[in-house]
Phi, psi and omega in degrees: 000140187261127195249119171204138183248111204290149154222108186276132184184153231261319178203189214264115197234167156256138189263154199284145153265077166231117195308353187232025134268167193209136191265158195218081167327116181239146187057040186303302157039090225013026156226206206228141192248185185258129202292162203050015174277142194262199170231164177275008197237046184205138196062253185256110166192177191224020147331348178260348201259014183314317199295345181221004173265345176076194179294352183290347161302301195310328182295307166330280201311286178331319190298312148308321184242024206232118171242049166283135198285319170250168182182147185205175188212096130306154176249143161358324210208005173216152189203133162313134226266153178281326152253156190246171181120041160195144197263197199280324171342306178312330198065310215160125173250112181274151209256137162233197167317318208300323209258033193288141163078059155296049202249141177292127184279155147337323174286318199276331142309324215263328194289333184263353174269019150311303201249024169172164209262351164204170186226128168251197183215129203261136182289159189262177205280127168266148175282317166293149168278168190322302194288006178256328152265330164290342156320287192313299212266333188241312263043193201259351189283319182301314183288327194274300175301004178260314199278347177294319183275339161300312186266345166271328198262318192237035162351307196280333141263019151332293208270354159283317169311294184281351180256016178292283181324298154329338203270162160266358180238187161193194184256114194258119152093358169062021173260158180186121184270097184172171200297149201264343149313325181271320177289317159324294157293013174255307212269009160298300178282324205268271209317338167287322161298317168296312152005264177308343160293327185288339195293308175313284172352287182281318174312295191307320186230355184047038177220194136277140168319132193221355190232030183091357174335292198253018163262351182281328193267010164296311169328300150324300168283356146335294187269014163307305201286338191252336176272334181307326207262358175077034196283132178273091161265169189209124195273120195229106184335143165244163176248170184247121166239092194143156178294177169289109159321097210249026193232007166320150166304320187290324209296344219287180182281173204085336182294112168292164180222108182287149166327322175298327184275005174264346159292119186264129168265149185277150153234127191261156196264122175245172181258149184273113175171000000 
């Protein structure tokens, strides 16, 4: 079975040396990418729509143009941990000489979607709920036009839908690492639902989205979608390897940065070895 794994960015980034993550150019779309890098605006995708989809063009994109039997969407800067013995508590492990490049290899991935079907990555626990916080942070309209398409369209995950939003943690960064059968059906369902919000959406204001709106609430909807289908997942530590990038396109002023993302981290740059 054949395995590749995206690593989605903004820009020209470094990368672990294991040949089979592929840096995955997002919000490629009239720019100029960095060579061998692949883009997100070629064959079936919605790359003009990065401002408000996130990393989720690159999820688009995998989902159309890719058929590795295992497969995954890492970030510039977060990665799946190579070891496991540390809790989400912990925050972040940046990466340096001593403990350099802990990132779960491919290999190391495959032995564990043996005993499940994908690996996700947990949010740390808020005293608010999901839902208090994207209140707080999008308003109630964006959430209320989600559950409204939720409940005409998908009746059957209404109540998982809400107790999600009740929950204090989520399914974090839209990342995942697992078999692409599976990522095929979550993102079939997922990108029809954000569809439809975005479509409610631009009817109600007679715009489009502009501020990460429907890649945080993809997030949500992750562990919707995965606890309705019994999906056997697994919440699996990431390392950091770098501070939060505060010179993103999404980043401007106005854009929200939920809280958790005002932690600044030190990063010593290491070398692979």
């Amino acid at each position: 079975m054949s395995t590749e794994i995206f690593v989605v960015t903004h820009k020209e980034t470094q990368m672990p040396e294991e040949p089979r993550y592929t840096p995955l150019f997002v919000g490629a779309a009239g720019r100029t990418v960095p060579e061998g890098y692949r883009r997100d605006d070629t064959g079936d995708n919605i790359s003009a729509k990065n401002d408000s989809y996130c990393e989720l063009t690159g999820g688009y994109w995998l989902w159309m143009n890719t058929d590795a039997g295992i497969t995954g969407l890492v970030h510039y800067r977060r990665f799946f941990a190579h070891v496991r013995g540390f809790e989400y508590k912990s925050k972040h492990i940046v990466l340096s000489k001593k403990n350099a490049y802990r990132i779960l290899s491919a290999a190391e991935a495959e032995k564990i979607l043996a005993g499940c079907d994908i690996l996700v990555k947990k949010s740390r626990t808020y005293k608010e709920t999901n839902e208090t916080l994207f209140y707080r942070d999008f308003g109630a309209e964006i959430m209320d036009e989600a559950r409204a398409v939720v409940q005409s369209q998908y009746p059957e995950y209404s109540s998982g839908f809400d107790r999600n939003l009740n929950m204090h943690y989520h399914v974090n960064c839209n990342m995942f690492i697992g078999h692409k059968e599976i990522a095929d059906r979550y993102y079939d369902w997922l990108f029809d639902v954000l569809g439809r919000v975005d479509e409610a959406h631009k009817n109600r204001t007679g715009d489009r989205f502009h501020n990460r709106e429907l890649g945080y609430l993809g997030e949500i909807l992750f562990g919707v979608w995965l606890d309705h289908n019994r999906i056997n997942y697994r919440f699996y530590p990431v390392v950091c390897t770098s501070e939060l990038d505060y010179t993103h396109p999404g980043r401007a002023e106005g854009c929200l940065v939920y809280p958790h993302e005002l932690i600044r981290l030190k990063f010593s740059r290491a070398k692979n070895g």
